[in-house]
GUTOR-613667 format. One line per field, with one value per residue (C-alpha): residue number from 1; y, x, z; residue in one letter. Coordinates in steps of 0.2 Angstrom, whole numbers, plus 2048, in hexadecimal, padded with zeros to 3 digits. Each point is the difference from the previous one (the first is absolute). Layout:
num = c(NUM|...)
y = c(Y|...)
x = c(X|...)
z = c(Z|...)
residu = c(A|...)
***
This chain:
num = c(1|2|3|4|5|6|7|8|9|10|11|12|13|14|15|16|17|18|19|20|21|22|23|24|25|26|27|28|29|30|31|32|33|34|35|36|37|38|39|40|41|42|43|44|45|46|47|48|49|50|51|52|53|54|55|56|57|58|59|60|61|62|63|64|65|66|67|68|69|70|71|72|73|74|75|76|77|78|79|80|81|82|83|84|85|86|87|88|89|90|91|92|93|94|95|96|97|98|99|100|101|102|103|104|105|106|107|108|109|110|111|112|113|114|115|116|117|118|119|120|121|122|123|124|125|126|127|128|129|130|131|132|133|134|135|136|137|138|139|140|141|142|143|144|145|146|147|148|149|150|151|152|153|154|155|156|157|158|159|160|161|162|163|164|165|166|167|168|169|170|171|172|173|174|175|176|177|178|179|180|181|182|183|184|185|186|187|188|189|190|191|192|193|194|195|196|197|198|199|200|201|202|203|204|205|206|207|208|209|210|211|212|213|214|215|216|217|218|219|220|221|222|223|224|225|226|227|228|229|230|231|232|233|234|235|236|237|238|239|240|241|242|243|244|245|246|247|248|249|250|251|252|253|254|255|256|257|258|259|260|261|262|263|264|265|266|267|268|269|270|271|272|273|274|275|276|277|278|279|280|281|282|283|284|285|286|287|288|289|290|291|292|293|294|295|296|297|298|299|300|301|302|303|304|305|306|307|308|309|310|311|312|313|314|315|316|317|318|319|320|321|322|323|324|325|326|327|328|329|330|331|332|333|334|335|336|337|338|339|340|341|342|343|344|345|346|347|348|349|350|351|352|353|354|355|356|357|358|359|360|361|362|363|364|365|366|367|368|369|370|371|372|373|374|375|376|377|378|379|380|381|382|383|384|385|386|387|388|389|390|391|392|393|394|395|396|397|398|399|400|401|402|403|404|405|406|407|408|409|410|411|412|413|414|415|416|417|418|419|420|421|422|423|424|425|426|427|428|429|430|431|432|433|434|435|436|437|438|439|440|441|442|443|444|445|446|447|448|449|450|451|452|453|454|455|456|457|458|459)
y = c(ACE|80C|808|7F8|7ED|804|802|7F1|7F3|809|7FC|7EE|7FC|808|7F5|7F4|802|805|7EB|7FB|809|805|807|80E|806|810|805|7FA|80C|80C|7FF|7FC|814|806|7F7|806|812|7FF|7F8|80E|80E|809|809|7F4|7FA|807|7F7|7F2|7FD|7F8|7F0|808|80A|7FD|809|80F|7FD|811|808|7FC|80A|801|7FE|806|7FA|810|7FD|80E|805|80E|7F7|7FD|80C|808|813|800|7F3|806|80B|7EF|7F7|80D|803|7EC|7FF|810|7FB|7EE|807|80C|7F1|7F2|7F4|807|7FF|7FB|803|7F5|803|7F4|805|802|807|80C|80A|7F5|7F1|807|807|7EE|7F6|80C|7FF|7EC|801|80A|7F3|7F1|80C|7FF|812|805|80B|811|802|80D|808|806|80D|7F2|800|7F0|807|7FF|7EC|7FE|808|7F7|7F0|80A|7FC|811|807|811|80C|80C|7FE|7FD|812|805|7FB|807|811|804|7F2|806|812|7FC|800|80C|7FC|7FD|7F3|7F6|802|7F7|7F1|802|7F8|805|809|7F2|802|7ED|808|80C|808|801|80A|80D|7FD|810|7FC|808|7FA|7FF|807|7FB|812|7FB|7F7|810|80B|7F5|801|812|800|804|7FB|804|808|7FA|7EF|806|805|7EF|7F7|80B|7FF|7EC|804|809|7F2|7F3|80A|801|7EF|7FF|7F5|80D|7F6|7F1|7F6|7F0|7F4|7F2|802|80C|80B|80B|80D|7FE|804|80F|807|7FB|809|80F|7FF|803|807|811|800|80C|7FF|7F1|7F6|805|7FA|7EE|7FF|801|7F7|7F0|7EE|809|7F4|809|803|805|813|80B|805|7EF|7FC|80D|7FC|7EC|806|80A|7F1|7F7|80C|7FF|7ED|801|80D|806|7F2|7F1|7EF|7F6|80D|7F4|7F1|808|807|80E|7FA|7FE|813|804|7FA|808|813|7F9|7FA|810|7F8|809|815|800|7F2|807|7FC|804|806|7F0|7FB|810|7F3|7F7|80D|801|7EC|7FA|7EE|808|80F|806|80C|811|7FB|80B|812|7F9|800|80C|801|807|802|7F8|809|80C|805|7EE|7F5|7F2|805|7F1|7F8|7EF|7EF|7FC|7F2|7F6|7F3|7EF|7F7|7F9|7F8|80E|7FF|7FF|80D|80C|7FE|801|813|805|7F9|80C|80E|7FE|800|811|809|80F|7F6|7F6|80D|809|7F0|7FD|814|7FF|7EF|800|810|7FA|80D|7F8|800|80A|80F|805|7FC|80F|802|808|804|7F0|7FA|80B|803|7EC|7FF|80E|7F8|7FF|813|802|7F7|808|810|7FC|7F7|813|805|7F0|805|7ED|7F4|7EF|7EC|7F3|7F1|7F1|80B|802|7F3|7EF|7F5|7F3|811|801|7EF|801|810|7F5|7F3|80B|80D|7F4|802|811|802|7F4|809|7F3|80A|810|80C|7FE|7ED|804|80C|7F2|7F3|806|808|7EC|7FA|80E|800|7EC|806|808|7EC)
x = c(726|808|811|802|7FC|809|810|7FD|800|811|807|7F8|806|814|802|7FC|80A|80E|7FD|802|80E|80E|80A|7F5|7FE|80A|7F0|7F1|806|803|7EE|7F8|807|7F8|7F1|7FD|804|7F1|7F4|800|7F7|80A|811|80F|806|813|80E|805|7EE|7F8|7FB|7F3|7F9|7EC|7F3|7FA|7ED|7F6|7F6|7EE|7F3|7F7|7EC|7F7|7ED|7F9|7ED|7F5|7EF|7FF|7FB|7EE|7F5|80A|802|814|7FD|807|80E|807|7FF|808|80F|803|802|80A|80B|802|805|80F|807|7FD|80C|804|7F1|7F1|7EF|7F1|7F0|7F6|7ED|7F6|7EF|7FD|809|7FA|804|812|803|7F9|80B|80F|7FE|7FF|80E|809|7FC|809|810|7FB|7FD|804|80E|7F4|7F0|7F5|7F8|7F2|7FC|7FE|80E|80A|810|801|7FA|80C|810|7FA|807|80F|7FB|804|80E|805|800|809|812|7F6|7F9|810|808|7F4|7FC|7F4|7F3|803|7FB|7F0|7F8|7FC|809|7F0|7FC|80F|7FE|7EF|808|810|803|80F|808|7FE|7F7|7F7|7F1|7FE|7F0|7F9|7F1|7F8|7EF|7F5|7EE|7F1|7EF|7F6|7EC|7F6|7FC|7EE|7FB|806|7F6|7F1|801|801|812|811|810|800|80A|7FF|7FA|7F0|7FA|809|7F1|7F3|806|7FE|7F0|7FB|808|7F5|7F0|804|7FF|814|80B|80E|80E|80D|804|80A|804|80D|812|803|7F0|80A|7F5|7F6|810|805|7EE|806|810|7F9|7F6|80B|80C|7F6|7FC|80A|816|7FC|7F8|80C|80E|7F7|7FE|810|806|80D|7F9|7F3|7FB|7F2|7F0|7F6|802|7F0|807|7FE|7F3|7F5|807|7FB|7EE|7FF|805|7F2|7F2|80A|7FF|7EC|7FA|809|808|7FB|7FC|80F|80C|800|80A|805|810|809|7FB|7EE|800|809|7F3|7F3|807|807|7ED|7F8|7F8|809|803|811|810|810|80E|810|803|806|7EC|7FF|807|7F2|7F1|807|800|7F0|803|7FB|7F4|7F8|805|803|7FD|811|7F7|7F4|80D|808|80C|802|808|7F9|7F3|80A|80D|80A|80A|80B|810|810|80C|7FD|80B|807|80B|80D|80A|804|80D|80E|80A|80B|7FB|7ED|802|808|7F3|7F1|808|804|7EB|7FC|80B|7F7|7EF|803|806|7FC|7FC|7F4|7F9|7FA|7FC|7F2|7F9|7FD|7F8|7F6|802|80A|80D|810|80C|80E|800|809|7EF|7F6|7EC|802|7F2|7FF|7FA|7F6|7F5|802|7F9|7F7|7FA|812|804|7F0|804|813|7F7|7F4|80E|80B|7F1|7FF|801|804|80C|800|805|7F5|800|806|811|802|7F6|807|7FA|7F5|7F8|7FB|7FA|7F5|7F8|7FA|7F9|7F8|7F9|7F0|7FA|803|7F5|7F1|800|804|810|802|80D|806|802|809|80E|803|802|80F|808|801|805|80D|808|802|811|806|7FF)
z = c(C4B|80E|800|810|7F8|7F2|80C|80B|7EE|7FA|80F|801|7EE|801|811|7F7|7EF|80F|804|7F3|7F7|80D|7F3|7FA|814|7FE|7F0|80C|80B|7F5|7F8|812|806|7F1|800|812|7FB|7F0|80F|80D|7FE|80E|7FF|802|810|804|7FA|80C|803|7F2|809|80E|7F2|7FE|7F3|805|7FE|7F9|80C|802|800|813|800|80E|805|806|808|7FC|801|7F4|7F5|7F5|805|80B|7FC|801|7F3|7F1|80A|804|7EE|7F8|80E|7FF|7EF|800|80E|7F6|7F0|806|80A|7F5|803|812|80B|7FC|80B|800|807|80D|7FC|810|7FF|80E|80A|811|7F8|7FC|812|808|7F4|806|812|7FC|7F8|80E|80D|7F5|7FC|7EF|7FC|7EC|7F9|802|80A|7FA|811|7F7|80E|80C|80F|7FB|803|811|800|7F4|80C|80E|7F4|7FE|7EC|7FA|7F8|804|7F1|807|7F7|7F0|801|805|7F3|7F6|802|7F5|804|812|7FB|7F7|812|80E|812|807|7F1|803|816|7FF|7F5|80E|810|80B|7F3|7F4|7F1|7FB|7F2|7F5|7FB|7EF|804|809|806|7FE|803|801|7FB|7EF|7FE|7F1|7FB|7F8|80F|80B|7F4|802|813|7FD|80C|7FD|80A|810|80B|812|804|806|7ED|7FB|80A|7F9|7F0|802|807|7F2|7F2|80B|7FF|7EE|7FE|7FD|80C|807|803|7F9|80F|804|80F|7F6|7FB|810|7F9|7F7|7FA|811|809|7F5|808|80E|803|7F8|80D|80E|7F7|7FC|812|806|804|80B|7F4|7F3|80B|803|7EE|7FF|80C|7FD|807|80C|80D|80B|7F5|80F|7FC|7FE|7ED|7FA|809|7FA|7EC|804|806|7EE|7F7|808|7FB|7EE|801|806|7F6|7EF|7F7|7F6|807|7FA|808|80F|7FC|7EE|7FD|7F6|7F0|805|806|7F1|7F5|808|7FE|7EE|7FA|809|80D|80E|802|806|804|808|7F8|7F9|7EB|7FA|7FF|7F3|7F1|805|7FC|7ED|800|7F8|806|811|7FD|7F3|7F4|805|812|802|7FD|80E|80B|80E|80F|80F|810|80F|80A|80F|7F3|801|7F1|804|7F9|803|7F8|807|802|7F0|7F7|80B|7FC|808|7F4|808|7F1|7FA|7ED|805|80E|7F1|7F3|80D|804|7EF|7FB|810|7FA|7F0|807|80C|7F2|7F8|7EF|80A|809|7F2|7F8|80E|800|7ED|7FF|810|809|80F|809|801|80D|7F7|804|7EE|7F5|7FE|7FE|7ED|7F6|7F8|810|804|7F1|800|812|805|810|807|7FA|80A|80F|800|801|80D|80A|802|80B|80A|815|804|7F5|808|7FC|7FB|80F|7F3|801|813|80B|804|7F3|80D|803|7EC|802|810|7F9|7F1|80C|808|7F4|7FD|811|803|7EF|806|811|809|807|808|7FC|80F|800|7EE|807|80E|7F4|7F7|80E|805|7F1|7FD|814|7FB|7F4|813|807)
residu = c(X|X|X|X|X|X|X|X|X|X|X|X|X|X|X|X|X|X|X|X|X|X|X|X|X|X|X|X|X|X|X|X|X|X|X|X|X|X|X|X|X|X|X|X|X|X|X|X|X|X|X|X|X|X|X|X|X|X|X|X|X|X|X|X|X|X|X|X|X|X|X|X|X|X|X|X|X|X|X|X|X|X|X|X|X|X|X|X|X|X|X|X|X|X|X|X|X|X|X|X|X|X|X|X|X|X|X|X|X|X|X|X|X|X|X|X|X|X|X|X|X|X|X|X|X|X|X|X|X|X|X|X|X|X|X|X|X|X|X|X|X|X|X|X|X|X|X|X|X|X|X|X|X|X|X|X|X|X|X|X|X|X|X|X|X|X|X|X|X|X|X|X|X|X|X|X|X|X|X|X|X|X|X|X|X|X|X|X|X|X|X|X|X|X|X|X|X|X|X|X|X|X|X|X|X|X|X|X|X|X|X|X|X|X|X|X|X|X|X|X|X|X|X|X|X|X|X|X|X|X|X|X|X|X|X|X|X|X|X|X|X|X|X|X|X|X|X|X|X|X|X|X|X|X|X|X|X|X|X|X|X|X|X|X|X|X|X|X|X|X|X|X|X|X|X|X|X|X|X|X|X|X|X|X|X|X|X|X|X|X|X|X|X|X|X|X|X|X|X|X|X|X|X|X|X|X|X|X|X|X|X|X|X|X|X|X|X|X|X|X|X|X|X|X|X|X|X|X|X|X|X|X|X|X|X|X|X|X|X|X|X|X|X|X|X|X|X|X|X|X|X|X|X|X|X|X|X|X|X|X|X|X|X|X|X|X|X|X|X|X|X|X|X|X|X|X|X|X|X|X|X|X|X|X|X|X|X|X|X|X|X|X|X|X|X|X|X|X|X|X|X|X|X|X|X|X|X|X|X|X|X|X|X|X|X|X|X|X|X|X|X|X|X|X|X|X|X|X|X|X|X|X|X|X|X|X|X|X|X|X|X|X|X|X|X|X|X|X|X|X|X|X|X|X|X|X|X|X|X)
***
């Protein structure tokens, strides 16, 4: 039985012996004030006001649903598990967070914009490099950080101006970042050997480098055309990135809506002779995970991606062992690396107690604890400009010391397009991959596609 019940039967049983003996009222109510004192577990009411006095009730602890993707075989996987049940365990009692397993990062951005479009978004959306921040503050459904950070200026120094202007708008801040997003690409070192190639410089010895893998009977490329074709789209914007201050600037450039510029153009027509010539059969209509395989089970030369799939290479669940010390990474061809710290963590509670756990779980997951949490488990740089590359890490992932190195001498440093288009633009290019893959669409018709759909958000 409760406290609470407790004090409701005293009470029920001294009315009634106050009934039934009138003489003994001045004791009932003598023993009712003191019963009511040994009920509440809160401090006395002041003298005088005994009468509106209630239990104080403890306080409980808040749960939060929090969806996620990284999850399962997702390489951030055990980064997440572990900062859950760390976060859980210093605020037992407090603030609890649960996660909402969805498998794929596609599956997790559809469910949020489904979400967005019934006001129903959860306490903290993960962006996951895609650009939902923007749907989400047309909603006015985010809360501003900005007096959290203030308040608290050593969360707020753990990033670069820049990092925290790309998760700004008008002076607000509405995300924060937990990573930075330095990608290259990744060769099979063997295969290369057997090819009798080396990375190359300038995109013209990339293509006779894949002409050489295809004449060694090797399939060149990892390719994609699901999901938003990530791996396909990170050839892509290397692409045009590399090709000279203009195409570096339209790699960079925020919600571009005219794609008819000869720089893209002349990267899409690349793609399509990538698509026709030097990548596997399931690339069209596969996505990451397929492409990822591929590389993972030597079947491919090269992927592009970023140093979160090193973990992966040591996993023998996914390659075979010592597939690692078969690996290597470069820069892109015409001296080029993406280099961002994209859209990260907002929030969208409204309730107070709900709104204040989801920041502190945010806090948490930017941290500095965190951050080094995800380098030494699976490589990944974070966002925090206070976590160093020690040599731990480096003799623990010699591909990202690597990469580091060969990023100092990169000419072009650009953002991947998941971080900057207008997110119907993400979703046409998927549609639309396929046939851009089969032939069945020129270049041209390509770049004239997603300038429609991306001048649609100017309607």
């Amino acid at each position: 039985m409760t406290t609470d019940h407790m004090y409701k039967l005293e009470v029920i049983v001294m009315k009634k012996r106050a009934t039934r003996v009138l003489a003994l009222a001045l004791t009932v109510i003598m023993a009712t004030a003191l019963l009511g004192a040994c009920a509440s577990s809160g401090p006395q009411s002041p003298a005088g006001n005994q009468g509106n006095s209630s239990p104080v009730q403890p306080a409980k602890e808040v749960v939060i649903k929090y969806p996620s993707f990284q999850i399962g075989v997702n390489s951030y996987a055990p980064v997440m598990e572990e900062a859950l049940k760390r976060f859980n365990e210093a605020n037992a009692g407090k603030y609890k967070v649960e996660i909402e397993e969805i498998p794929g990062d596609q599956a997790y951005v559809d469910k949020m914009k489904a979400l967005l479009s019934v006001d129903q978004l959860p306490d903290i959306v993960f962006t996951g490099g895609y650009n939902l921040l923007d749907l989400a503050l047309a909603k006015d459904a985010v809360v501003d950080l900005t007096p959290y950070m203030n308040e608290d200026s050593n969360w707020k120094d753990n990033f670069s101006d820049a990092a925290l202007d790309f998760n700004s708008r008008d002076g607000k801040i509405y995300a924060v970042p937990a990573q930075t997003d330095l990608i290259g690409y990744f060769y099979n070192k063997e295969l290369f050997t057997q090819a009798g190639i080396s990375p190359a410089k300038t995109w013209d010895e990339f293509f006779s480098n894949c002409e050489k893998l295809s004449a060694a009977g090797i399939t060149p490329l990892s390719m994609d055309t699901a999901d938003s074709g990530w791996v396909t789209s990170l050839w892509l914007m290397a692409l045009v990135g590399t090709n000279g201050s203009s195409g570096e600037d339209f790699a960079n450039a925020m919600s571009p809506t005219d794609y008819n510029v000869p720089e893209f153009i002349d990267a899409v027509t690349k793609i399509q002779d990538m698509y026709l010539n030097y990548t596997t059969s399931d690339a069209v209509g596969g996505a990451y995970e397929a492409a990822a395989n591929n590389f993972l089970t030597g079947k491919t030369a090269m992927i592009a991606n970023g140093p979160w799939m090193i973990s992966d290479f040591e996993d023998t669940t996914k390659a075979d062992a010592g597939f690692a010390g078969k690996v290597g990474s470069a820069i892109f061809p015409g001296g080029g690396v993406f280099d961002s710290v994209p859209i990260g963590y907002f929030v969208c509670a409204k309730d107070a107690d709900r709104q204040k756990a989801a920041v502190e779980f945010v806090k948490y997951m930017t941290s500095e604890e965190v951050g080094y949490l995800g380098l030494d488990l699976v490589g990944q740089i974070p966002a925090t400009m206070k976590v160093k590359v020690d040599d731990n890490i480096k003799s623990k992932y010699p591909l990202l010391a690597d990469l580091l190195d060969a990023a100092k001498s990169a000419e072009f440093r650009f953002n991947h397009n998941q971080a900057l288009w207008y997110p119907n633009t993400i979703d046409e290019i998927s549609a639309i991959y396929p046939s851009l893959a089969m032939g069945q669409m020129t270049p041209e018709d390509f770049a004239k596609k997603l300038s429609d759909a991306a001048k649609k958000n100017l309607e």
